[in-house]
N, C-alpha and C positions, 0 to 999 in steps of 0.2 A: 504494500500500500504506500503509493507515495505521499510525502508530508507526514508519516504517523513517527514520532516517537516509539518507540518498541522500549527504548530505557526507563523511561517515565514509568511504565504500568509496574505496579505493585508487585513482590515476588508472592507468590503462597504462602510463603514461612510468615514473611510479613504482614500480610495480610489478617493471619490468626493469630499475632502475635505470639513472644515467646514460649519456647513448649514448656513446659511443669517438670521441672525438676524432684523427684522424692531422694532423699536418700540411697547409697547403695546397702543392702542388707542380705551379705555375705553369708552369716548362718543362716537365714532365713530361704535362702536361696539352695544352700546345703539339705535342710528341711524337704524342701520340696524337691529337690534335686532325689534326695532319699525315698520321696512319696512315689514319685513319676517310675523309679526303681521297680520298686514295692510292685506296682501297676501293671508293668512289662512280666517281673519274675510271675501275677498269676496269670495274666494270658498263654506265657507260655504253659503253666500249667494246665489252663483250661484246655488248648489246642494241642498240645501231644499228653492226653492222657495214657497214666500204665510208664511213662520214661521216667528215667535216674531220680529227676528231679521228685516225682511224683511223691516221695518218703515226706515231702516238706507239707502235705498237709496232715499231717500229724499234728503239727502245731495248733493249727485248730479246725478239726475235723469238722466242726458247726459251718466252717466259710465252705468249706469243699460242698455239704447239703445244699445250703443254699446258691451257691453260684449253680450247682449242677441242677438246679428248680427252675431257674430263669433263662437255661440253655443257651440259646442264642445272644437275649437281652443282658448277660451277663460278660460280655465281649466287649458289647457295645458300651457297657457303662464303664468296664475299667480303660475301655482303650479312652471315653471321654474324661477321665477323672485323670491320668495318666500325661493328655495332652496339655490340659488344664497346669496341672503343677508343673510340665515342661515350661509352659510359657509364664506361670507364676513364678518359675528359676530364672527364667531368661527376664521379664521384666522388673524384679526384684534386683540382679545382679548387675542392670545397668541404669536402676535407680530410676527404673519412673515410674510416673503416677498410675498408666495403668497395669505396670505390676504388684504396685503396691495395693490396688483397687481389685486385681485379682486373687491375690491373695486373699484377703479381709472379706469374699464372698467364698474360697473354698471355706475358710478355718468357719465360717457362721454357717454352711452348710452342712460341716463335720459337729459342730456342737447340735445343731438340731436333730442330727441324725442320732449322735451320742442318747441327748434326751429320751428321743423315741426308739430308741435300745432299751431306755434301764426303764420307762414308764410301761409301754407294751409289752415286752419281752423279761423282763424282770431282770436283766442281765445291768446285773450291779457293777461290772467290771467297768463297764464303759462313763460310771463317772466319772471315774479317771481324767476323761479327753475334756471334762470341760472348765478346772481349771488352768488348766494347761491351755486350749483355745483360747481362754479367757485371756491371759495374761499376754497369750502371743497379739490379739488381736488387740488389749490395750496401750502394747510397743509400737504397734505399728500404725497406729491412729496417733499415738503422743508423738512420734519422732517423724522427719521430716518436714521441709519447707510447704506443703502441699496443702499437709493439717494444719498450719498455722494460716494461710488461707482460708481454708472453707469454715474456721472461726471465728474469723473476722467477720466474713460476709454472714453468717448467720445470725449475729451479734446486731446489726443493723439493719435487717429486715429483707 
């Protein structure tokens, strides 16, 4: 186009102004680094059942029941659960907001799950997960530049 400036127009970045910085949160990323793990070792379990590994539900022969009830749908949830803390490592590790925002929806998905462990099921073990959610999830709200943001702006309407 002749006469148009091409320099003048806005870039994208600028346009949306600066991205959000969170904190990086190296063990938290570890954490999830070790979920995502967790996730892989039982698909592999699910998909070559009867192989080496197989001895490992021992550990708790309750998960083996139920994964082997939801057949198929049981695949699909760890390989979603699994991708999930993949990218809760990766966006925790290079400190943005929406890993840190991804995060902070598994860990309140894990305690409500927790809950509805120990109230329907009676299984006391799992209140375990919820001070320990508790705590992770109120590090990860108090720390970074992100939550000192969405305080402010809440604070004024």
């Amino acid at each position: 186009m002749p006469g148009y400036n091409f320099t003048a127009m806005p870039r994208v970045a600028e346009a949306h102004g600066p991205a959000q910085k969170s904190r990086c949160h190296p063990w938290f990323a570890a954490f999830f680094t070790f979920g995502a793990m967790m996730c892989a070792l039982a698909l592999a379990l699910l998909l070559f059942p009867g192989s080496a590994l197989n001895s490992l539900w021992r550990l708790n022969p309750e998960a083996q029941l139920a994964f082997q009830s939801f057949r198929s749908w049981s695949l699909l949830l760890m390989m979603t659960v699994g991708i999930a803390c993949l990218f809760a490592t990766i966006g925790l590790w290079r400190g943005t907001v929406w890993g840190t925002r991804l995060a902070l929806t598994i860990l309140s998905v894990n305690i409500i799950g927790d809950l509805a462990n120990t109230l329907l099921r009676h299984d006391y073990r799992a209140l375990i997960g919820l001070p320990v959610g508790a705590a992770m999830i109120f590090f990860l709200v108090r720390s970074g530049d992100w939550s000192k943001g969405l305080r402010t702006r809440t604070k004024g309407g």
